[in-house]
C-alpha positions as CSV (number, residue, x, y, z in Angstrom):
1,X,0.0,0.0,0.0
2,X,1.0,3.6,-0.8
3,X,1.5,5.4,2.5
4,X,-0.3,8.7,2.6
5,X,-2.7,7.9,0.4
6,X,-6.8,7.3,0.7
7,X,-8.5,5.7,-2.0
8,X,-12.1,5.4,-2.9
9,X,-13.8,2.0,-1.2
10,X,-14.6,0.9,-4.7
11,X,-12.3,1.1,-7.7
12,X,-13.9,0.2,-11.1
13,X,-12.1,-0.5,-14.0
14,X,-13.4,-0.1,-17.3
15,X,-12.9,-0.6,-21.0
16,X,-12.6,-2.5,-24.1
17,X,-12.4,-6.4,-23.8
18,X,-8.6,-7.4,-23.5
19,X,-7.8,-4.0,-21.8
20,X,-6.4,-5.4,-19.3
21,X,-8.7,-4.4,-16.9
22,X,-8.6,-7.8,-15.1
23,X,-4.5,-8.4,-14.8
24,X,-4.1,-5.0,-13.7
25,X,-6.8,-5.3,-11.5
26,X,-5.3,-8.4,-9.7
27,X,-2.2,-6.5,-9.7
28,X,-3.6,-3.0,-8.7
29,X,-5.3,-4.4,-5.8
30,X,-2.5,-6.2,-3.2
31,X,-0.4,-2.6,-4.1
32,X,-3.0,-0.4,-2.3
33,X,-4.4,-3.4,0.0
34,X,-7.4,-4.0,-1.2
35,X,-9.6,-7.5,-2.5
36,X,-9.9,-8.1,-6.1
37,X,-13.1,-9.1,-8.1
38,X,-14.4,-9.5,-11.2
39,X,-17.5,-9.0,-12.4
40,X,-17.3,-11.6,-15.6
41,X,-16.5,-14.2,-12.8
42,X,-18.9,-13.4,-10.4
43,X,-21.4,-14.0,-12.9
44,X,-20.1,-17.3,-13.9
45,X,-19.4,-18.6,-10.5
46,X,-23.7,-17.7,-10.1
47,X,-25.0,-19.7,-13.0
48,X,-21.7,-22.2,-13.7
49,X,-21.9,-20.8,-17.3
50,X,-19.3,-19.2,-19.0
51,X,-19.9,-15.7,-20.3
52,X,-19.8,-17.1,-24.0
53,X,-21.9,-19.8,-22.8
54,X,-24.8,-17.8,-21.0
55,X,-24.6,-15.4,-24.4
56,X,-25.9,-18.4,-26.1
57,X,-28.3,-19.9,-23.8
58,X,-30.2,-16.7,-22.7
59,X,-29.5,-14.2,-25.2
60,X,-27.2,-11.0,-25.0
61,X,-30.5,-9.1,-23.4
62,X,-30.6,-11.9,-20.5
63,X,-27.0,-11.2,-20.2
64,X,-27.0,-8.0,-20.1
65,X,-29.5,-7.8,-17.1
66,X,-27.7,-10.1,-15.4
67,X,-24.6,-8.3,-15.8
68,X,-26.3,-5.3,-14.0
69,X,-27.7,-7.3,-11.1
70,X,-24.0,-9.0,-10.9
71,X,-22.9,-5.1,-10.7
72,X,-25.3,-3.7,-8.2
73,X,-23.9,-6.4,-5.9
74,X,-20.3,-4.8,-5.5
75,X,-22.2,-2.0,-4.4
76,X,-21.8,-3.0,-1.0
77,X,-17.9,-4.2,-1.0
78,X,-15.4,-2.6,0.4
79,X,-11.7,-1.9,-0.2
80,X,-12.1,-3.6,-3.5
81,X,-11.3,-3.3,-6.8
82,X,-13.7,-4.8,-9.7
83,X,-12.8,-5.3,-13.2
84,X,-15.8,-4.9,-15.4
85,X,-17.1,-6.6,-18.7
86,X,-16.2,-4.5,-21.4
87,X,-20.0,-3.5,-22.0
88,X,-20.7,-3.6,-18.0
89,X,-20.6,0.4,-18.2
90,X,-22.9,1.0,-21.6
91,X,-25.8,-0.7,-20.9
92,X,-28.5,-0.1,-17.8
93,X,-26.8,3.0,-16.7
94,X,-23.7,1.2,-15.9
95,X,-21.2,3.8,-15.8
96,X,-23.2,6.3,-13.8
97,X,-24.4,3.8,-11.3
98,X,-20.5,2.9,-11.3
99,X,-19.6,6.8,-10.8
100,X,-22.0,7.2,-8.0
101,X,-20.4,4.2,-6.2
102,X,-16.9,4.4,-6.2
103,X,-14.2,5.7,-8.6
104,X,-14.0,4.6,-12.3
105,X,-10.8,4.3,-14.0
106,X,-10.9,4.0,-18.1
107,X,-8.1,2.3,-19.4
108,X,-7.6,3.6,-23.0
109,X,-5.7,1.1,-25.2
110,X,-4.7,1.7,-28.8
111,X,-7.0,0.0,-31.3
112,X,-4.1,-1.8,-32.9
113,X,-3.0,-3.1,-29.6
114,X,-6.1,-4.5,-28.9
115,X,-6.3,-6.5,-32.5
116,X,-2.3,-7.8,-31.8
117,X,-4.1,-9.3,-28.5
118,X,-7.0,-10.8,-30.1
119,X,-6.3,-11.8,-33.7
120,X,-5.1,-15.0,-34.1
121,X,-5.8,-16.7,-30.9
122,X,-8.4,-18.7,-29.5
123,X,-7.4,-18.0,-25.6
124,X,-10.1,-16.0,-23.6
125,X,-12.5,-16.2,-26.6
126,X,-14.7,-12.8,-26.5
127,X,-18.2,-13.9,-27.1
128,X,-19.1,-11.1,-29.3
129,X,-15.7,-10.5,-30.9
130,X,-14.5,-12.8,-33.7
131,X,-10.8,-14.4,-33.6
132,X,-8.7,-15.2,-36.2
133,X,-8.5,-13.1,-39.0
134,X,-6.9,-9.7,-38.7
135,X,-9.3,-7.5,-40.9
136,X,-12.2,-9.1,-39.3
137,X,-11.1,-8.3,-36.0
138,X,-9.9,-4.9,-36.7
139,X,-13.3,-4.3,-38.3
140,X,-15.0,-5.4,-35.0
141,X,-13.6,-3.9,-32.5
142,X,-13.3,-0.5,-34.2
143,X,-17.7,-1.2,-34.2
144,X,-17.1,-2.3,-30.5
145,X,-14.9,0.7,-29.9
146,X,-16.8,3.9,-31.6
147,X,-19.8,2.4,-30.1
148,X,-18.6,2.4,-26.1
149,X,-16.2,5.2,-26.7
150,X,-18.7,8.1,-25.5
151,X,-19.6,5.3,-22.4
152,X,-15.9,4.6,-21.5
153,X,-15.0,8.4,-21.5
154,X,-17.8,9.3,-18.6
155,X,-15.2,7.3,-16.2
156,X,-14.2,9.8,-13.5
157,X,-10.2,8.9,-14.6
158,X,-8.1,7.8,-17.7
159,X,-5.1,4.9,-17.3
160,X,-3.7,5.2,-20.8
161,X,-2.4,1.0,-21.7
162,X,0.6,0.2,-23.6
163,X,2.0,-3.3,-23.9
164,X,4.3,-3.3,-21.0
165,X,2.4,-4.3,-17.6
166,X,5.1,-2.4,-15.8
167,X,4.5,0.6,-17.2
168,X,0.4,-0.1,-17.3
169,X,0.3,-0.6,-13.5
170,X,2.8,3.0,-13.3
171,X,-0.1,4.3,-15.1
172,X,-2.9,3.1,-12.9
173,X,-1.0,3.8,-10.3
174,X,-0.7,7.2,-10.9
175,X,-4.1,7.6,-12.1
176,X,-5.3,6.9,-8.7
177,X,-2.8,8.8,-6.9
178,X,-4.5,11.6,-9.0
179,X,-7.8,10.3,-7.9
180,X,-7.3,10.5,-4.4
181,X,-9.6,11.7,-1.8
């Protein structure tokens, strides 16, 4: 923990899929003493489905509800820090019931970054992202992107991501240091 500092009982990160909102999360959270959760695997751990899965089954709508009610319950946590789904914050009011909480954190990532991470690879499938090839990914996420961008930039604070973790968790770091209460 940074001595000196007080941070907000909640800390939400936000931001495209593959941001790294969840290893910077686990990483962010032992640095200032606080738990770690995220809200992908709190949903999963409720209905034994992946995310991909419960897509499928019950429809993005269904999931998208449920990802709210899976969001209202960190409400209550303390000390914590809670990754978010990539759409978590653009649908239901998420980002505002977010901001009203505790202190959201945007982490900005460069569109090609985020294509290097997800073409080609079959890890951590994104349920509505394709994988494979590069065009078709590119074309995607730059849909995903320009359609969350006006949600993502609401967040109270801005982590700009590069591909170095070092550096990324520098970034958050700092972000919250800038935060601060």
């Amino acid at each position: 923990m940074i001595k000196g500092l007080v941070y907000p009982s909640l800390i939400y990160l936000v931001g495209m899929p593959s941001c790294g909102k969840s290893t910077l999360g686990q990483m962010l959270a032992p640095a200032i003493g606080y738990s770690f959760v995220d809200t992908d695997t709190l949903l999963v751990e409720k209905h034994g489905l992946t995310v991909a899965e419960f897509i499928e089954s019950r429809g993005e709508a269904d999931f998208r509800k449920e990802e709210a009610e899976v969001l209202k319950s960190t409400f209550e946590m303390k000390q914590t820090v809670v990754a978010c789904g990539g759409g978590t914050p653009c649908f239901l009011d998420g980002i505002d019931q977010m901001n009203r909480n505790g202190q959201t954190i945007y982490l900005q990532i460069e569109l090609e970054l985020l294509v290097i991470r997800l073409a080609g690879t079959d890890e951590n499938p994104r349920p509505l992202l394709p994988r494979g090839d590069k065009k078709l990914v590119r074309s995607e996420l730059e849909k995903l992107f320009f359609g969350r961008k006006s949600c993502y930039e609401k967040a109270q604070t801005l982590a700009v991501i590069v591909d170095n973790i070092d550096s990324n968790l520098t970034n958050l770091l700092n972000a919250l240091k800038n935060y601060t209460l």
